[in-house]
N, C-alpha and C positions, 0 to 999 in steps of 0.2 A: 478481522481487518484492522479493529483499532490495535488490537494487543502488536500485531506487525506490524504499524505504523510507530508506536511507541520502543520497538523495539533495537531498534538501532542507537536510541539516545545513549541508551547507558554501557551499549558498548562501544563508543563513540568517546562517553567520559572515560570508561577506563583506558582507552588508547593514548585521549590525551592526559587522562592522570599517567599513566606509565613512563611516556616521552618528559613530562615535566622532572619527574624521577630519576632520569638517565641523565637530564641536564644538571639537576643535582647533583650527580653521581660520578659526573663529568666534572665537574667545577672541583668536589670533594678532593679528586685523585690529583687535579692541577695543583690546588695547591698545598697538598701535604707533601711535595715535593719541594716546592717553596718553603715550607716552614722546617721539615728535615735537615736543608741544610742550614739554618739560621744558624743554630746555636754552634756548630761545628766548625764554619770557617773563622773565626776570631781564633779556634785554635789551632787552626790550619797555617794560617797565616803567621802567628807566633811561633809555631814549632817546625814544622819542615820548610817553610817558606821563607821563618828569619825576619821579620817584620814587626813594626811596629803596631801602635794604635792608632796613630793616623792610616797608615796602612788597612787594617781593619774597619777603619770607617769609611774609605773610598770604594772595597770589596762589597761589602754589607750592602752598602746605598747604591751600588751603580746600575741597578738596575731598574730602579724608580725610573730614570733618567729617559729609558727607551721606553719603559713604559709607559711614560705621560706622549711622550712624541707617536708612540704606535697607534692609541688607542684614537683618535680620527682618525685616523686610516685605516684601521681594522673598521670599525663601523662605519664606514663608506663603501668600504669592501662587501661586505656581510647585506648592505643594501643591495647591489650590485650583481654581487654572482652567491648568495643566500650564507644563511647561517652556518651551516653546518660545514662545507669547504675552509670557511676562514676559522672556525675551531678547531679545524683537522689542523690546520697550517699553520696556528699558536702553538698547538700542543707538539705537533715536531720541534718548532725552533725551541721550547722547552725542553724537549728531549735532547737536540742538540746542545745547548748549551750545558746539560747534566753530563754529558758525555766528553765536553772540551774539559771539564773539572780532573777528567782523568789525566791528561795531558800537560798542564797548566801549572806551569814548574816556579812561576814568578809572580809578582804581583799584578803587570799586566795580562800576565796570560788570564788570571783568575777574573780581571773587570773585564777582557772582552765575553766570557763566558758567562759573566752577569749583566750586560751588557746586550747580549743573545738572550738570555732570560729574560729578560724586561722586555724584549719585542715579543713572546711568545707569552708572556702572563698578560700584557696589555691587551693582546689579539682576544686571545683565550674569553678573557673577565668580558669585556664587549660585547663579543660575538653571543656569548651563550646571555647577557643581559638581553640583548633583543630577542633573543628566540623563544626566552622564559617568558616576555611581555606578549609573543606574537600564541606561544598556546595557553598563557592565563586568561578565562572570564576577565570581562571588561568591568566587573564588581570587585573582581581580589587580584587587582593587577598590585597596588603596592604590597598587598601580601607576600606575593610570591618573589617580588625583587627582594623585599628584608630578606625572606629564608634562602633564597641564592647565595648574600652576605650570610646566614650562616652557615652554608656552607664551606665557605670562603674562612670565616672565624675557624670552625672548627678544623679546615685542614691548617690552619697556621697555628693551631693550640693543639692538635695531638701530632702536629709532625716534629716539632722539634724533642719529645718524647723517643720517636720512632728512630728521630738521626740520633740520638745519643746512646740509644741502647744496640743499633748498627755499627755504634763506632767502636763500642763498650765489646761488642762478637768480633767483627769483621773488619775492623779498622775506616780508614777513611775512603779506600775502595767500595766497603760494601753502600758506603751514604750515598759516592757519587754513581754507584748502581741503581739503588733505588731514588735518587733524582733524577736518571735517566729513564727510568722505569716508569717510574708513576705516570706521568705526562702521557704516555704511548697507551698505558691502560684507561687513561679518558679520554685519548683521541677513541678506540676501539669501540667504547660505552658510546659516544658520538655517533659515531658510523653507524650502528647498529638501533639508531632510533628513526623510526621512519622518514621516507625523504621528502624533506621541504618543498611547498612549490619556490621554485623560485621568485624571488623578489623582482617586482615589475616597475623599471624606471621611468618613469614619467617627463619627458619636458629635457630641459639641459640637466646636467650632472652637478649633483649637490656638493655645495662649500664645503671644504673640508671643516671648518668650524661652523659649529649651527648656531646660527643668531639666539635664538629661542633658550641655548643650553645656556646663553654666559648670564645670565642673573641668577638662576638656581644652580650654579655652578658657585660662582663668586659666595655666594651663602653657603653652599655645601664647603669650600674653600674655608672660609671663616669658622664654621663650626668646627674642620675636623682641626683647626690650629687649639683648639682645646684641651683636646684629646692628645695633640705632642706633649700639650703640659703638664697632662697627668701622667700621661707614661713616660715622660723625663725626668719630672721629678717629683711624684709623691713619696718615693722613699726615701730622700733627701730631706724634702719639705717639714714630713714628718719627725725625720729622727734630728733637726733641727731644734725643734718643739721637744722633743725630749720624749715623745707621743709615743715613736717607734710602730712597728706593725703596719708598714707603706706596703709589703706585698702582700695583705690578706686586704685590701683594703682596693689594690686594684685587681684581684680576684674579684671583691664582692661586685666591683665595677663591671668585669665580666659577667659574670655570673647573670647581672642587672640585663648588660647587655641582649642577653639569649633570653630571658623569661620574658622580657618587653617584646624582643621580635615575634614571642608564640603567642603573646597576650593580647598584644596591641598595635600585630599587624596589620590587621582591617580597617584602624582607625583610618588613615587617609582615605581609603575607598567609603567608607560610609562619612565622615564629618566634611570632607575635601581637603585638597592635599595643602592647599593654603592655610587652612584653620590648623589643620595638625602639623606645618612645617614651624608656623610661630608659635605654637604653643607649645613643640618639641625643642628647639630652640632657647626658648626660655626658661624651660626645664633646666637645659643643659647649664644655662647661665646661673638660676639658682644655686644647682651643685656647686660647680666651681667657685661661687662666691662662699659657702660652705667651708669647702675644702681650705681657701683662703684663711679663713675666722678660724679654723677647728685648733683646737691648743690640746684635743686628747682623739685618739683612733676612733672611739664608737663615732664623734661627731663626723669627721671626716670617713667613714665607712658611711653614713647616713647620705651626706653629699654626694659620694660615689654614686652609691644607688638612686637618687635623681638626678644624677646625671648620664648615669649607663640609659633610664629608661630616656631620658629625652635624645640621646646621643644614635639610639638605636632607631628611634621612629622617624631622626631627621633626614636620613638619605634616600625612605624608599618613599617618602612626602616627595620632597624636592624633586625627585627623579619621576614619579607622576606628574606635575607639574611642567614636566619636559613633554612627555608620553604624549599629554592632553594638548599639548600646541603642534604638534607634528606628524604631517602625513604617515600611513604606513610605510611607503616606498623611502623616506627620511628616516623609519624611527633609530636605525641601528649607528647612522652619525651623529644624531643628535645624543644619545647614548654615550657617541664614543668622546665629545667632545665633552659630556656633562663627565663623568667618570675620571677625565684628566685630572678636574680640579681638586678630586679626594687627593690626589699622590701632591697636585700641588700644593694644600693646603698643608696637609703631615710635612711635606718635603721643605717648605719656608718657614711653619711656624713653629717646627722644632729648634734651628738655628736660633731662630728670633726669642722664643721664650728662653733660648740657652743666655744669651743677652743680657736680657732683663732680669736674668737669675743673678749674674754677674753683676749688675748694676745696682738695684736693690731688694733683691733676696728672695727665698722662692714663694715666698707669698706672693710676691710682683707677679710673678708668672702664672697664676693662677685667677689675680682679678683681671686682668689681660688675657686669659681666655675665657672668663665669663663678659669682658666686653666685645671680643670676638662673637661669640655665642650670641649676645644681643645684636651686633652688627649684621649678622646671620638673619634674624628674624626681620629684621628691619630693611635688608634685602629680598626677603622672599616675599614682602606687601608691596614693594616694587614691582614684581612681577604681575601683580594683578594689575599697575596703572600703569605699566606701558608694555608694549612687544605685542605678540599675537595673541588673539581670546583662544580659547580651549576651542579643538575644533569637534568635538563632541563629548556627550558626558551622558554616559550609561546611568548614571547612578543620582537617582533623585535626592537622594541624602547628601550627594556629592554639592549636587547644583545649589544646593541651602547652604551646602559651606561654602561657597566663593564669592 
């Protein structure tokens, strides 16, 4: 009797291990379609299109645009009529939009079809962000939001790989094939993972912006203005210095990135997401004040790497921090509103540090986003003295850190 009593836990785990896998798997296939066509349209838009560089940075970026506007309303949706409907229905408008690239003879033609994109990658990232939080242990919930980002990392770091060696065979057809493609093969991975109960609304119908999300939001906003700066200009910065080696340097930032998410995922779930939002944070500030000072590569390769790890532990902190103040029947809005403020953050403080590059030089841009980075930490202590307390905490280790 006990062994059949015992005996459904662990097929229970592997079910919900396999469905976590599919969401995975799901996110994976969204957006290596997203990073396929990255490197491709700037010579799309150059060469058959006729266009400039301003041109290519209206293309490139237009799609943040719907993205930030989708993602409350994917995660309100996703509350509403469940997860998995509103990830079918990202991953279509992804597909459509891969499929208007076929047709798209101008430079308008090309921003409504990134434009389409951004509504179907904002839905997509949302929807499958709540669903990975609704089958994680309430011990390795920020765990498994980091590895979702890398999933998310890695389809934007081997797809543009995939679109240059498509274009390299097949021309510019076969890229805007396989952007049409991919998206459809993680709607299918979607489909195919057991079905959800539906999510059960409660009371009147939730804001589309969640109160709870705008303080670890506005911090996630700040920190990732950092991260415009390093990836605007340390190969600038560097070969200013005379240093040189800006792209092995934000490799090694990469690289930091992804070993921190397998190493030092659990930290928010065991120290709490508050203790490891500011002390991730302040990491980041470290580095970049680094980067700032370095007058030779190893130094600013060092920077990097504390700052990839601080950079990598502060989204799936902050986004705990969201998790722990919001009903279940909430969580997928308050998701979808906290997650805007990534595109926002990239999407303002890349212009901004362009600026201050202009202004005075690109070390400016770099201790301005380690006081971003501080600003960061200094809003997530906020969070603990005002808005709503956590409305339960699994994790005794947790409760010590807040």
């Amino acid at each position: 009797m006990e062994a059949n009593d015992a005996g459904p836990a662990p097929a229970q785990e592997r079910a919900a291990g396999a469905a976590i896998a599919g969401v995975f798997a799901a996110a994976l296939a969204a957006f290596l379609s997203i990073g396929a066509v990255l490197p491709v349209l700037p010579r799309y838009v150059h060469g058959p299109i006729g266009a400039g560089d301003v041109a290519v940075g209206v293309v490139v970026g237009a799609f943040a645009v719907t993205a930030i506007v989708a993602r409350p309303w994917a995660g309100r949706l996703a509350d509403e009529r469940g997860r998995r409907p509103i990830v079918l229905a990202g991953a279509l408008a992804m597909a459509l939009g891969g499929a208007l690239l076929f047709v798209a003879d101008s430079v308008p033609g090309l921003v409504a079809a990134r434009l389409i994109v951004g509504v179907g990658e904002g839905t997509v990232y949302t929807a499958l962000a709540a669903w990975i939080v609704d089958l994680a242990p309430a011990d390795r919930r920020a765990q498994l939001i980091g590895f979702l980002g890398l999933s998310v990392w890695l389809g934007l770091s081997v797809g543009p790989a995939i679109g240059e060696g498509l274009r390299a065979v097949g021309g510019y057809d076969a890229v805007w094939a396989f952007a049409t493609a991919a998206p459809l093969v993680g709607a299918a991975i979607a489909w195919a993972q057991p079905r959800e109960p539906r999510a059960r609304r409660r009371g009147p119908r939730a804001p589309l912006v969640a109160r709870e999300a705008l303080r670890p939001g506005l911090a996630l906003a700040l920190g990732n203005a950092g991260y415009a700066a390093l990836a605007g200009f340390i190969v600038l910065h560097l070969a200013d210095r005379g240093a040189g080696h800006g792209a092995l340097v934000f490799t090694a930032f990469a690289v930091a990135v992804v070993g921190a998410r397998l190493a030092l995922g659990r930290l928010p779930d065991r120290i709490g997401p508050l203790r490891a939002a500011v002390g991730a944070a302040t990491a980041e500030a470290a580095g970049l004040g680094a980067i700032a000072l370095a007058g030779s590569w190893p130094v600013a390769l060092v920077g990097a790497v504390v700052m990839g790890a601080g950079f990598a532990v502060v989204y799936p902190a902050l986004a705990l921090l969201v998790i722990d103040r919001v009903p279940e029947e909430r969580r997928g809005s308050a998701l979808g509103s906290f997650t805007a403020f990534f595109d926002a953050g990239y999407g303002l403080g890349a212009p901004l540090m362009g600026a201050l590059a202009a202004l005075g030089g690109y070390a400016l841009t770099f201790w301005a986003g380690a006081a971003c980075a501080l600003g960061a930490a200094a809003v997530a202590l906020l969070v603990a003295r005002g808005g709503a307390p956590p409305l339960a905490d699994p994790s005794p280790a947790a409760r010590a850190g807040r």
